[in-house]
Short mmCIF file of the C-alpha atoms (twelve columns), coordinates in Angstrom:
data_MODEL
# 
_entry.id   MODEL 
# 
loop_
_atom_site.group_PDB 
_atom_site.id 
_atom_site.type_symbol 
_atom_site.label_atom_id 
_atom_site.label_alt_id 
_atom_site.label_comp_id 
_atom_site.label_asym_id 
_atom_site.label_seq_id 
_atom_site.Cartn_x 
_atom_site.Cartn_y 
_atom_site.Cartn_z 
_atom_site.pdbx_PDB_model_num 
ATOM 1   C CA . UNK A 1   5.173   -13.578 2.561   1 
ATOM 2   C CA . UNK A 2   6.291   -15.102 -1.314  1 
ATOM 3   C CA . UNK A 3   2.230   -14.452 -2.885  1 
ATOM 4   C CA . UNK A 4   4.262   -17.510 -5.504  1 
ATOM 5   C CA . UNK A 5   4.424   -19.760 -2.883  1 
ATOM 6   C CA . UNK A 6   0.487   -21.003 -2.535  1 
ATOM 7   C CA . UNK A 7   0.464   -21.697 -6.289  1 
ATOM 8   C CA . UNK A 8   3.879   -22.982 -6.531  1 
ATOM 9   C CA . UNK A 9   2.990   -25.388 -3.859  1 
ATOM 10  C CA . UNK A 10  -0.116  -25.972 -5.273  1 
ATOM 11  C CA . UNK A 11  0.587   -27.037 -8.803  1 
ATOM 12  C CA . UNK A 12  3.203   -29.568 -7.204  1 
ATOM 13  C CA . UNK A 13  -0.022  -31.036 -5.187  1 
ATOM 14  C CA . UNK A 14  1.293   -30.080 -2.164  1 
ATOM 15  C CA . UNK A 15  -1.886  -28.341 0.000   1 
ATOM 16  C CA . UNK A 16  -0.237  -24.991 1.919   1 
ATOM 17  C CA . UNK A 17  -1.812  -23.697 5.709   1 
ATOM 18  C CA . UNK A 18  -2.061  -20.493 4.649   1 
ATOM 19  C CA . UNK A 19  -3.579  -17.420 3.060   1 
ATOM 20  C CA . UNK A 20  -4.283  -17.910 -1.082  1 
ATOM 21  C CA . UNK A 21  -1.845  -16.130 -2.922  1 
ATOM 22  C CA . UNK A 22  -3.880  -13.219 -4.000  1 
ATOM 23  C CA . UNK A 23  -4.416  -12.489 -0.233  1 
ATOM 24  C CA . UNK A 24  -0.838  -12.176 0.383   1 
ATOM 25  C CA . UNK A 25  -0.154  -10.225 -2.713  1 
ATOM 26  C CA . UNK A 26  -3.044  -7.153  -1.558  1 
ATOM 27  C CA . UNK A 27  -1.676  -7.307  1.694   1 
ATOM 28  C CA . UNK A 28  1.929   -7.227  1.108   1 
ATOM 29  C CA . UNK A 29  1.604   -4.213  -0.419  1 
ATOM 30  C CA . UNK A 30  1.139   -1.228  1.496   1 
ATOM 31  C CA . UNK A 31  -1.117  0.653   -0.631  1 
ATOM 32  C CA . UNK A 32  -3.336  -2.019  -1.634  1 
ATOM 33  C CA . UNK A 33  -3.706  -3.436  2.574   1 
ATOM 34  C CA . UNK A 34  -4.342  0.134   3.202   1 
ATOM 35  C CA . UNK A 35  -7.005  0.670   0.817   1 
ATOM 36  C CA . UNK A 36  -8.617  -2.584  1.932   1 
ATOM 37  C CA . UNK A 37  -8.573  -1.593  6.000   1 
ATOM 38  C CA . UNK A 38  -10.031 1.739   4.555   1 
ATOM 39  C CA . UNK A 39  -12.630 -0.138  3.094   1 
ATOM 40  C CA . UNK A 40  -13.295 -2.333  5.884   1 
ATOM 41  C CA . UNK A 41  -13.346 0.884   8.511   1 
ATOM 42  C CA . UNK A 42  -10.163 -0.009  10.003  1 
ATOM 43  C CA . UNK A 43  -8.717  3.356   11.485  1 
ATOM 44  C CA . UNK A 44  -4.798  3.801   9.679   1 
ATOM 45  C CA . UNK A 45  -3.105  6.558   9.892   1 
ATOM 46  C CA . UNK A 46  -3.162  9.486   7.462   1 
ATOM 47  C CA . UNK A 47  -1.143  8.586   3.871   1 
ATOM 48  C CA . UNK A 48  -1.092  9.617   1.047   1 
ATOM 49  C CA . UNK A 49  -3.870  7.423   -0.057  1 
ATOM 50  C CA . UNK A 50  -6.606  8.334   3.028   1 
ATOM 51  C CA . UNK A 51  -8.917  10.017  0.348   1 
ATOM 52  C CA . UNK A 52  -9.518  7.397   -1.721  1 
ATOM 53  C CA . UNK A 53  -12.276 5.083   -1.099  1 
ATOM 54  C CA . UNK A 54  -13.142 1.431   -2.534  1 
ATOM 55  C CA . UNK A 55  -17.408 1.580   -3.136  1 
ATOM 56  C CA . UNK A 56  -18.766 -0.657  -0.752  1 
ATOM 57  C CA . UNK A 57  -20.026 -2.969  -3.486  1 
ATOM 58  C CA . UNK A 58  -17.046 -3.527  -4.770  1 
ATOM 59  C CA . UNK A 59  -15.331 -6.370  -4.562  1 
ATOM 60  C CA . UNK A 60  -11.983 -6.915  -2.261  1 
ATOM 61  C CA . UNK A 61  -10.471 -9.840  -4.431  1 
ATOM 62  C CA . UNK A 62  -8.531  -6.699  -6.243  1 
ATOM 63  C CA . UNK A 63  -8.094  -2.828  -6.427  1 
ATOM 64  C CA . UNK A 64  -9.774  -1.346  -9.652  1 
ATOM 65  C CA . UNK A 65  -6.147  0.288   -11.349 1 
ATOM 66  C CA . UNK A 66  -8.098  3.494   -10.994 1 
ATOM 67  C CA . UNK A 67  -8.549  3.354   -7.446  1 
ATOM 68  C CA . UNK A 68  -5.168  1.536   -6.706  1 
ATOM 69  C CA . UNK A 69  -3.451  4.971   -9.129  1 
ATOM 70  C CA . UNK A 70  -5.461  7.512   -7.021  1 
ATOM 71  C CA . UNK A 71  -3.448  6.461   -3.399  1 
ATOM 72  C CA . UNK A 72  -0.279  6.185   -5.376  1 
ATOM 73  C CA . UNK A 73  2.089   9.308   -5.380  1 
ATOM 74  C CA . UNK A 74  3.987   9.714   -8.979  1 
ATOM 75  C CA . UNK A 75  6.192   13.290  -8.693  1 
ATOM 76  C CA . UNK A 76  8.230   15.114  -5.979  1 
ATOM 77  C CA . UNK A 77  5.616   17.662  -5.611  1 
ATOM 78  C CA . UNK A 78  2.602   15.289  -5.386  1 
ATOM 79  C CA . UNK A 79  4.811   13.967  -2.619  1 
ATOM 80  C CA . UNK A 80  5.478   16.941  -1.078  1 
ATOM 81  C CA . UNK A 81  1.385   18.142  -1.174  1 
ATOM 82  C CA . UNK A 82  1.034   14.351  0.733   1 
ATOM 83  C CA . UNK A 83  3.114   15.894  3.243   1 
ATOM 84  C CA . UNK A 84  1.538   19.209  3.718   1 
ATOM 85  C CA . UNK A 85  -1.765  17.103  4.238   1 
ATOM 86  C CA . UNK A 86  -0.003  14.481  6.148   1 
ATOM 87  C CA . UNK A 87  2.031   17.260  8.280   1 
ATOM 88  C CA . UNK A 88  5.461   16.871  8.749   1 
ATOM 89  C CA . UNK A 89  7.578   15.262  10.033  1 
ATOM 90  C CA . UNK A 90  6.196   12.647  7.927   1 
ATOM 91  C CA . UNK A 91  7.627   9.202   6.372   1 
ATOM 92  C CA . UNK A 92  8.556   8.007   2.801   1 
ATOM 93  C CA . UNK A 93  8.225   4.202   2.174   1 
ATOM 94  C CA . UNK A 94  7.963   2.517   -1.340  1 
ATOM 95  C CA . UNK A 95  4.516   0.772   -1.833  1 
ATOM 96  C CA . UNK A 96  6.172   -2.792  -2.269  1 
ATOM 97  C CA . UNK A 97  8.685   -4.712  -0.600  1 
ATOM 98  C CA . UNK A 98  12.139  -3.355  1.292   1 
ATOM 99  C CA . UNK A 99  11.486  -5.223  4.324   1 
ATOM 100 C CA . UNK A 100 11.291  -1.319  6.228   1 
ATOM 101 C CA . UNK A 101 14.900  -0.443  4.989   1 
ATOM 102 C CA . UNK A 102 13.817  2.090   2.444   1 
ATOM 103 C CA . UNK A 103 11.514  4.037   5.058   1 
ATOM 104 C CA . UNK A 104 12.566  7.773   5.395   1 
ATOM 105 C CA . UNK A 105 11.654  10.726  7.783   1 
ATOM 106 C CA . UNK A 106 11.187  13.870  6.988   1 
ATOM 107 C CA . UNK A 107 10.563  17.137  8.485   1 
ATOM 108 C CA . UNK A 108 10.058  19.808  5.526   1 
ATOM 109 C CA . UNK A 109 9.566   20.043  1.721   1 
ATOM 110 C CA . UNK A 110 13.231  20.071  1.275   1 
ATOM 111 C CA . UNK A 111 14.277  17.081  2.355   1 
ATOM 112 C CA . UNK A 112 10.790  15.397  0.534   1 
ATOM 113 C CA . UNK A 113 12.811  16.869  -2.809  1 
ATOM 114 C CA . UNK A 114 16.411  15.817  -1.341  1 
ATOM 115 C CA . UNK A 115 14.850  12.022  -1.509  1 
# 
Protein backbone atom coordinates (compact mmCIF):
# COMPACT_ATOMS: atom_id res chain seq x y z
CA UNK A 1 0.00 0.00 0.00
CA UNK A 2 3.72 2.15 -0.28
CA UNK A 3 2.32 4.37 -3.82
CA UNK A 4 6.83 4.51 -3.78
CA UNK A 5 7.02 1.09 -4.23
CA UNK A 6 5.94 0.66 -8.21
CA UNK A 7 8.50 3.35 -9.11
CA UNK A 8 11.06 2.34 -6.70
CA UNK A 9 10.86 -1.06 -8.14
CA UNK A 10 10.67 0.20 -11.36
CA UNK A 11 13.69 2.39 -11.75
CA UNK A 12 15.74 -0.70 -10.32
CA UNK A 13 14.21 -2.71 -13.51
CA UNK A 14 12.44 -4.83 -11.47
CA UNK A 15 8.60 -5.18 -13.17
CA UNK A 16 5.92 -5.10 -9.94
CA UNK A 17 2.20 -7.25 -10.18
CA UNK A 18 0.44 -4.56 -9.14
CA UNK A 19 -1.51 -1.33 -9.36
CA UNK A 20 0.83 1.88 -10.83
CA UNK A 21 1.70 4.04 -8.16
CA UNK A 22 -0.65 6.83 -8.83
CA UNK A 23 -3.50 4.24 -8.41
CA UNK A 24 -2.46 3.41 -5.02
CA UNK A 25 -1.80 6.93 -4.02
CA UNK A 26 -5.88 8.11 -5.03
CA UNK A 27 -6.97 5.18 -3.40
CA UNK A 28 -5.09 5.20 -0.27
CA UNK A 29 -6.49 8.18 0.55
CA UNK A 30 -9.86 8.35 1.75
CA UNK A 31 -11.00 11.45 0.27
CA UNK A 32 -9.56 11.09 -3.02
CA UNK A 33 -11.08 6.91 -3.34
CA UNK A 34 -14.21 8.49 -2.22
CA UNK A 35 -14.45 11.11 -4.70
CA UNK A 36 -13.52 8.60 -7.40
CA UNK A 37 -16.45 5.83 -6.30
CA UNK A 38 -18.64 9.08 -6.33
CA UNK A 39 -17.67 9.59 -9.68
CA UNK A 40 -17.99 6.17 -10.82
CA UNK A 41 -21.72 5.83 -9.03
CA UNK A 42 -20.50 3.67 -6.39
CA UNK A 43 -23.04 4.14 -3.40
CA UNK A 44 -20.59 5.31 -0.01
CA UNK A 45 -21.88 6.44 2.74
CA UNK A 46 -22.60 10.08 3.62
CA UNK A 47 -19.07 12.22 4.45
CA UNK A 48 -18.20 15.10 4.53
CA UNK A 49 -17.29 15.16 0.93
CA UNK A 50 -20.87 13.54 -0.61
CA UNK A 51 -21.59 16.99 -2.31
CA UNK A 52 -18.87 17.30 -4.32
CA UNK A 53 -18.83 15.88 -7.69
CA UNK A 54 -15.87 15.13 -10.29
CA UNK A 55 -17.55 16.31 -14.08
CA UNK A 56 -17.91 13.30 -15.91
CA UNK A 57 -15.34 14.41 -18.47
CA UNK A 58 -12.90 14.73 -16.28
CA UNK A 59 -10.26 12.73 -15.99
CA UNK A 60 -9.66 10.08 -12.93
CA UNK A 61 -5.73 10.00 -13.22
CA UNK A 62 -6.05 12.96 -10.39
CA UNK A 63 -8.46 15.22 -8.32
CA UNK A 64 -8.45 18.92 -9.63
CA UNK A 65 -7.03 20.71 -5.96
CA UNK A 66 -10.34 22.49 -6.21
CA UNK A 67 -12.42 19.58 -6.13
CA UNK A 68 -10.05 17.48 -3.84
CA UNK A 69 -10.34 21.14 -1.17
CA UNK A 70 -14.19 21.12 -1.49
CA UNK A 71 -14.57 17.29 0.37
CA UNK A 72 -11.86 18.31 2.75
CA UNK A 73 -12.98 19.73 6.22
CA UNK A 74 -10.41 22.63 7.53
CA UNK A 75 -12.09 24.09 11.11
CA UNK A 76 -13.96 22.60 14.13
CA UNK A 77 -17.12 24.10 13.01
CA UNK A 78 -16.93 23.01 9.33
CA UNK A 79 -16.56 19.70 11.11
CA UNK A 80 -19.20 20.01 13.26
CA UNK A 81 -21.82 21.34 10.16
CA UNK A 82 -20.38 17.71 8.46
CA UNK A 83 -21.93 16.23 11.36
CA UNK A 84 -25.22 17.92 11.51
CA UNK A 85 -25.51 16.78 7.74
CA UNK A 86 -23.95 13.50 8.42
CA UNK A 87 -26.17 13.03 11.78
CA UNK A 88 -24.63 11.95 14.71
CA UNK A 89 -23.27 9.70 16.06
CA UNK A 90 -20.88 10.15 13.36
CA UNK A 91 -16.97 9.29 12.85
CA UNK A 92 -13.73 11.41 12.60
CA UNK A 93 -10.86 9.84 10.52
CA UNK A 94 -7.85 11.80 9.01
CA UNK A 95 -7.89 11.71 5.12
CA UNK A 96 -4.42 9.84 4.93
CA UNK A 97 -2.88 7.05 6.55
CA UNK A 98 -3.33 5.78 10.49
CA UNK A 99 -4.00 2.35 9.55
CA UNK A 100 -7.88 3.01 11.40
CA UNK A 101 -6.19 4.00 14.79
CA UNK A 102 -7.03 7.65 14.57
CA UNK A 103 -10.88 6.93 13.80
CA UNK A 104 -13.21 8.60 16.43
CA UNK A 105 -17.02 8.43 17.30
CA UNK A 106 -18.99 10.90 18.16
CA UNK A 107 -22.38 11.60 19.29
CA UNK A 108 -22.83 15.58 19.58
CA UNK A 109 -21.10 18.89 18.67
CA UNK A 110 -19.23 18.75 21.85
CA UNK A 111 -17.27 16.05 21.61
CA UNK A 112 -16.64 17.08 17.51
CA UNK A 113 -14.90 20.35 19.44
CA UNK A 114 -13.37 18.06 22.37
CA UNK A 115 -11.32 16.29 19.29
Amino acid sequence: ENPELPDALKAKGIIFLGPPAVSMAALGDKIGSSLIAQAADVPTLPWSGSHVKIPPESSLISIPDEIYRAACVYTTEEAIASCQVVGYPAMIKASWGGGGKGIRKVHNDDEVRAL
